[in-house]
MDTraj code that builds the backbone (N, CA, C; nanometers):
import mdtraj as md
import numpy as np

residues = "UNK UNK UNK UNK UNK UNK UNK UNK UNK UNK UNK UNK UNK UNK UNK UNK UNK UNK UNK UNK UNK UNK UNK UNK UNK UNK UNK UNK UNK UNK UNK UNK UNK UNK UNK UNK UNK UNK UNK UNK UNK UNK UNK UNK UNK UNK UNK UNK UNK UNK UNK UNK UNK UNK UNK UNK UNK UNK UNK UNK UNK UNK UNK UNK UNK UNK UNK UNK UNK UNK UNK UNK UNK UNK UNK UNK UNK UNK UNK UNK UNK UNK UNK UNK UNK UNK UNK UNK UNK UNK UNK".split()
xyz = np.array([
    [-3.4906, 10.2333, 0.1657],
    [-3.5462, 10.1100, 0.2209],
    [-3.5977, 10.1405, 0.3616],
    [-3.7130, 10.0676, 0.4126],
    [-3.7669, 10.1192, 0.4855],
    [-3.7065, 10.0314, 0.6114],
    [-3.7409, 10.0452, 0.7288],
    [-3.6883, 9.9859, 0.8204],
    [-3.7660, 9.8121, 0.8604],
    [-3.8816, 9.8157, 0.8462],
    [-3.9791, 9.7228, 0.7898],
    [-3.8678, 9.6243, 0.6921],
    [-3.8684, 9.6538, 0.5785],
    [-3.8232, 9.6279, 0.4696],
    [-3.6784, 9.5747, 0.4963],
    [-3.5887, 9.6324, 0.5742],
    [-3.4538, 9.5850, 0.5713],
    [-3.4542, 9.4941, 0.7046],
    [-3.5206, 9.5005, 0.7993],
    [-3.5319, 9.3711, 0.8774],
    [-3.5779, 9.2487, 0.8186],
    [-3.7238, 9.2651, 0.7133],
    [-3.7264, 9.1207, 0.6297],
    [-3.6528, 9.0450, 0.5795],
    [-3.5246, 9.1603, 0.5043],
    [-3.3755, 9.1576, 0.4262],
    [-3.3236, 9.0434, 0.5383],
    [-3.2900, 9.1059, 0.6397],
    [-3.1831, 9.0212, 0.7043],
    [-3.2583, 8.9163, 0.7896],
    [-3.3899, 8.9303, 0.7946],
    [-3.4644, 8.7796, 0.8071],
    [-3.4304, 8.6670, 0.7065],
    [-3.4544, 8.7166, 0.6533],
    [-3.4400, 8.6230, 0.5374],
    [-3.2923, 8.5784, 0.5140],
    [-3.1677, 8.6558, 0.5324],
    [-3.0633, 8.6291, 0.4829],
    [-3.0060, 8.5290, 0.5988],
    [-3.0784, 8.5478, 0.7357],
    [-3.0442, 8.4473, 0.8330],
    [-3.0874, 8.3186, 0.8520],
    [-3.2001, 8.3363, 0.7548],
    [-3.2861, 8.1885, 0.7233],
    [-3.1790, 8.1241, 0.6305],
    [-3.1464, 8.1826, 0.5208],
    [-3.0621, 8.1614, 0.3416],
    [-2.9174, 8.0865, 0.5083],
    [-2.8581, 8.1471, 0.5509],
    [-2.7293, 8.1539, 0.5920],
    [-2.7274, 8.0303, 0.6860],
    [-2.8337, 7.9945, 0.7862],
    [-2.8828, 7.8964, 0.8591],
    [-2.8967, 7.7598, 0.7763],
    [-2.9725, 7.7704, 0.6625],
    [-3.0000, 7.6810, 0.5956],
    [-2.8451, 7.5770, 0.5030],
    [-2.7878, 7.7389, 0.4900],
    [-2.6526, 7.6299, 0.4278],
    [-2.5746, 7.6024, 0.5156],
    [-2.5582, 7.6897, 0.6235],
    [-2.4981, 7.5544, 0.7572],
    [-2.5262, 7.4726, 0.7507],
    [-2.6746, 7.4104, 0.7564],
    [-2.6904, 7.2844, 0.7624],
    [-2.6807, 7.2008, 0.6470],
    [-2.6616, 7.2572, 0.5781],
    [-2.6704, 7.2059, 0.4701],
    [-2.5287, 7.1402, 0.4141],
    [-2.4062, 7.2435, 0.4763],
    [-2.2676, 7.2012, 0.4985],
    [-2.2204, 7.1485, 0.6345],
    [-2.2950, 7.1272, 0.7030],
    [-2.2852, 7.0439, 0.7776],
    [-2.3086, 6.8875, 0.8176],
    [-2.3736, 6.8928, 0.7101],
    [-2.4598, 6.7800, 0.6605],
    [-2.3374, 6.6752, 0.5670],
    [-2.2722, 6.7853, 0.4382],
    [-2.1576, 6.7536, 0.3762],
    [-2.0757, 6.7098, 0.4137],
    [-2.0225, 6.7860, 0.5353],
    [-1.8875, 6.7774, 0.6452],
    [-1.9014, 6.5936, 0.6862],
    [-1.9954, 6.5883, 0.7322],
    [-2.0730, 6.4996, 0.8305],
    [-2.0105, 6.5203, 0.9545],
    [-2.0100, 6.7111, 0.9795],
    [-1.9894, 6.7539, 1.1154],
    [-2.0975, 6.6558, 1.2193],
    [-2.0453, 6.6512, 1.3410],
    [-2.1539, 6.5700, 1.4471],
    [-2.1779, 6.7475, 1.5227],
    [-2.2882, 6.7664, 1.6072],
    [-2.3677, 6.8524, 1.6924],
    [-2.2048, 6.9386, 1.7599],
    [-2.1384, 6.8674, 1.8438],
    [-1.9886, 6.8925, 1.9231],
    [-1.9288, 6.9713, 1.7867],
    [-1.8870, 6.9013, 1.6660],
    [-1.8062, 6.9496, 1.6264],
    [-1.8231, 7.1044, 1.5455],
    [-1.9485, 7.1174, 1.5117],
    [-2.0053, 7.2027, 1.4214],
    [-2.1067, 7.3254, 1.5482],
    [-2.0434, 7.3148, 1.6315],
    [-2.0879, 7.4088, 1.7834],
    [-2.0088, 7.4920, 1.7527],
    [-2.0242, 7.5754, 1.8626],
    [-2.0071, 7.7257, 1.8735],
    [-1.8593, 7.6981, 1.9580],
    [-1.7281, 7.7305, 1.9438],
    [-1.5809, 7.7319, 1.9995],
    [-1.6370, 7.7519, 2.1219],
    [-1.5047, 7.7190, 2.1874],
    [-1.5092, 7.7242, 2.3531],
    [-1.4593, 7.8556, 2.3636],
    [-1.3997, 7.9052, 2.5151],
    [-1.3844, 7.9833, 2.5503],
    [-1.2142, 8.0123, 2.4617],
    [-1.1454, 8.1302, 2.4533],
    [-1.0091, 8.1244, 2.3737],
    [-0.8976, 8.0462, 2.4160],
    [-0.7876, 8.0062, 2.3887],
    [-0.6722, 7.9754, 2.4854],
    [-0.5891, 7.9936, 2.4598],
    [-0.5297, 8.0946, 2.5951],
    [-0.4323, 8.2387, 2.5620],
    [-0.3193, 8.1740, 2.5395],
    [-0.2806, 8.0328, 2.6485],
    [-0.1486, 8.0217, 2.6289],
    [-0.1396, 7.8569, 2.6661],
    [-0.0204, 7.7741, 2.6224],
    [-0.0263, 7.6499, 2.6136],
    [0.1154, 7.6578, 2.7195],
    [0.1421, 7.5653, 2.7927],
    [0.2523, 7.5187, 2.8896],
    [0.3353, 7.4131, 2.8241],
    [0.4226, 7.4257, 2.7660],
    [0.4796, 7.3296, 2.6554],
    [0.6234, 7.2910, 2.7152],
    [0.6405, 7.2128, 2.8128],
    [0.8013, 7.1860, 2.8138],
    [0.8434, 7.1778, 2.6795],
    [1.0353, 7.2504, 2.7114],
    [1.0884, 7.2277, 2.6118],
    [1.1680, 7.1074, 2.5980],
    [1.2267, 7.0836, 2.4820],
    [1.2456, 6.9306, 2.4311],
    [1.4337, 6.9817, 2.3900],
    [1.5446, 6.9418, 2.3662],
    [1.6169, 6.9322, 2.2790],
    [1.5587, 6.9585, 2.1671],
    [1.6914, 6.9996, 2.1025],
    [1.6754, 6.9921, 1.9487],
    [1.6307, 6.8514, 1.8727],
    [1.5177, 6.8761, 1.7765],
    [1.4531, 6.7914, 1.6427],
    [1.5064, 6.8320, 1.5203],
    [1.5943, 6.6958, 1.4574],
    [1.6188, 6.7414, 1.3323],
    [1.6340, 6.6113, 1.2424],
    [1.6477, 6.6232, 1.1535],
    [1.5931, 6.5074, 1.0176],
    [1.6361, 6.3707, 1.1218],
    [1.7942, 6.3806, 1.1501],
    [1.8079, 6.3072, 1.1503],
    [1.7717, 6.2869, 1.3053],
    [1.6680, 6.2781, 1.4037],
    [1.5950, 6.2591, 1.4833],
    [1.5481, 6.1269, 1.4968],
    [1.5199, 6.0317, 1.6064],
    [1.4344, 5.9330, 1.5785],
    [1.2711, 5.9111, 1.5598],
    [1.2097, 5.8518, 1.4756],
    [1.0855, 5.9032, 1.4227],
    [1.0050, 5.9380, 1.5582],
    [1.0137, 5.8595, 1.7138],
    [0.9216, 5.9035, 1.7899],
    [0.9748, 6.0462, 1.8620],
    [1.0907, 6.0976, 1.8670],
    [1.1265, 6.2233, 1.8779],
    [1.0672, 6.3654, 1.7552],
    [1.0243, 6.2725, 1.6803],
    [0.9737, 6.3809, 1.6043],
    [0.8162, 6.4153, 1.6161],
    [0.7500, 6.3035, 1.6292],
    [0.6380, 6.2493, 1.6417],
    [0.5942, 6.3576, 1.8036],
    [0.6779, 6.3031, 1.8971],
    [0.6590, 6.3885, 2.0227],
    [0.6559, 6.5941, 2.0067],
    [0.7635, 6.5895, 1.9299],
    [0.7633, 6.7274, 1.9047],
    [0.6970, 6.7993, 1.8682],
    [0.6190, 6.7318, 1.7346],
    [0.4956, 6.8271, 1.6805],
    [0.3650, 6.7628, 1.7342],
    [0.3479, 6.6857, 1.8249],
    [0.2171, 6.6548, 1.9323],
    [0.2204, 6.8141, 2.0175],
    [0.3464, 6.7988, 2.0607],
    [0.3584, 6.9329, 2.1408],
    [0.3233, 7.0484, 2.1113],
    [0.3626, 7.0872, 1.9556],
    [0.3425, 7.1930, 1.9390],
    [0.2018, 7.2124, 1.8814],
    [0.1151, 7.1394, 1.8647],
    [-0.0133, 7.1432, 1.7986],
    [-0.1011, 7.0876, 1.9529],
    [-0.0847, 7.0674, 2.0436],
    [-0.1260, 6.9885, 2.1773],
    [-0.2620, 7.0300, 2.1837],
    [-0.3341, 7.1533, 2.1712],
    [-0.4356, 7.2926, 2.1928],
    [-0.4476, 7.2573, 2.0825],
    [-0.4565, 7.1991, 1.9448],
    [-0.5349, 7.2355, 1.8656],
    [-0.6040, 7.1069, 1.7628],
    [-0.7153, 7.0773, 1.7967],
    [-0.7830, 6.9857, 1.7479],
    [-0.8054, 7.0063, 1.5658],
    [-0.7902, 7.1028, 1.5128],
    [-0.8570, 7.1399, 1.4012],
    [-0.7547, 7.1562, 1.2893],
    [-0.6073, 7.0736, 1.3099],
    [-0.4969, 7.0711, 1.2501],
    [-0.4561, 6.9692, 1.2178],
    [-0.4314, 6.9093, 1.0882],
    [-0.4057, 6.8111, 1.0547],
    [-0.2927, 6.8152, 0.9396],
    [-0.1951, 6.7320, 0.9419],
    [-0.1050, 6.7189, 0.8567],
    [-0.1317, 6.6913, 0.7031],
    [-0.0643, 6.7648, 0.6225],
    [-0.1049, 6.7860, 0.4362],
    [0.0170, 6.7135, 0.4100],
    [-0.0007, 6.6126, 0.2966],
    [0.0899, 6.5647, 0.2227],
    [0.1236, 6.6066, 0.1136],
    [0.2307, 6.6592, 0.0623],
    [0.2664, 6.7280, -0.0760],
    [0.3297, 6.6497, -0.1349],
    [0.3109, 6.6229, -0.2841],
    [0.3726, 6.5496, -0.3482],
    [0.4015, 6.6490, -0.5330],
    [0.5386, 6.6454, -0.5508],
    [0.6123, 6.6888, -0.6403],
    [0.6201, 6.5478, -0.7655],
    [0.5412, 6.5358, -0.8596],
    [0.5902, 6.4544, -0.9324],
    [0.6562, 6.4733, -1.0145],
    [0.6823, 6.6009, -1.0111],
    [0.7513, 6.6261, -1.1350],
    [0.9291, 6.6436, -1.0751],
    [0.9728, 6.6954, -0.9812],
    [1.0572, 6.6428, -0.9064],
    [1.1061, 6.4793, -0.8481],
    [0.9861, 6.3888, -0.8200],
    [0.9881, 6.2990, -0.7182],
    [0.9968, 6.3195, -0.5777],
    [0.9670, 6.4368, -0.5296],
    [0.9515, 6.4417, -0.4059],
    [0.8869, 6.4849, -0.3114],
    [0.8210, 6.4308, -0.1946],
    [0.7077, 6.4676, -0.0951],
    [0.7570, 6.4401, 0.0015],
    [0.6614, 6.5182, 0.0699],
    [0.7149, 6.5963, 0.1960],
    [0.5717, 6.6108, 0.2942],
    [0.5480, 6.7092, 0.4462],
    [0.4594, 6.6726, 0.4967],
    [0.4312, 6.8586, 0.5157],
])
top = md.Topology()
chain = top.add_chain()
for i, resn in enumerate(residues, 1):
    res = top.add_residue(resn, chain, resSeq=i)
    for name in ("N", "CA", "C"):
        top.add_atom(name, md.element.get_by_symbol(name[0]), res)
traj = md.Trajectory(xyz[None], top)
């Protein structure tokens, strides 16, 4: 392949690759902000610590705890699991 020839290649594959961004972005119904390019990294989070969290916790002690530990990260959201064949769900 000629050198000609394999730049068209990846012309083209950046057009193909561009196009379904938008195209899944479109799906998402990402907005401009969300479907941007990340910010700079972030090495480290300042998290006072809390006492111990455990079941039997009160719901806003729990609630506080995992704010904390997810604080830095916008792109995390809680999954609900559900066992029907057990009866039981969980988070």
């Amino acid at each position: 392949m000629t050198v000609e020839a394999e730049l068209a290649a990846l012309r083209a594959e950046v057009r193909r690759l561009r196009a379904e961004n938008t195209r899944l972005e479109a799906v998402l119904r990402l907005t401009p902000t969300e479907s941007g390019a990340p910010g700079p990294a972030q090495t480290a989070v300042a998290v006072p610590r809390r006492g111990m969290v455990g079941a039997d916790s009160p719901p806003g002690e729990k609630v506080a705890f995992f704010a904390e530990l997810f604080a830095a990260r916008r792109d995390v959201y809680a999954v609900r699991w559900e066992n029907r064949r057990l009866g039981k769900a969980w988070w």
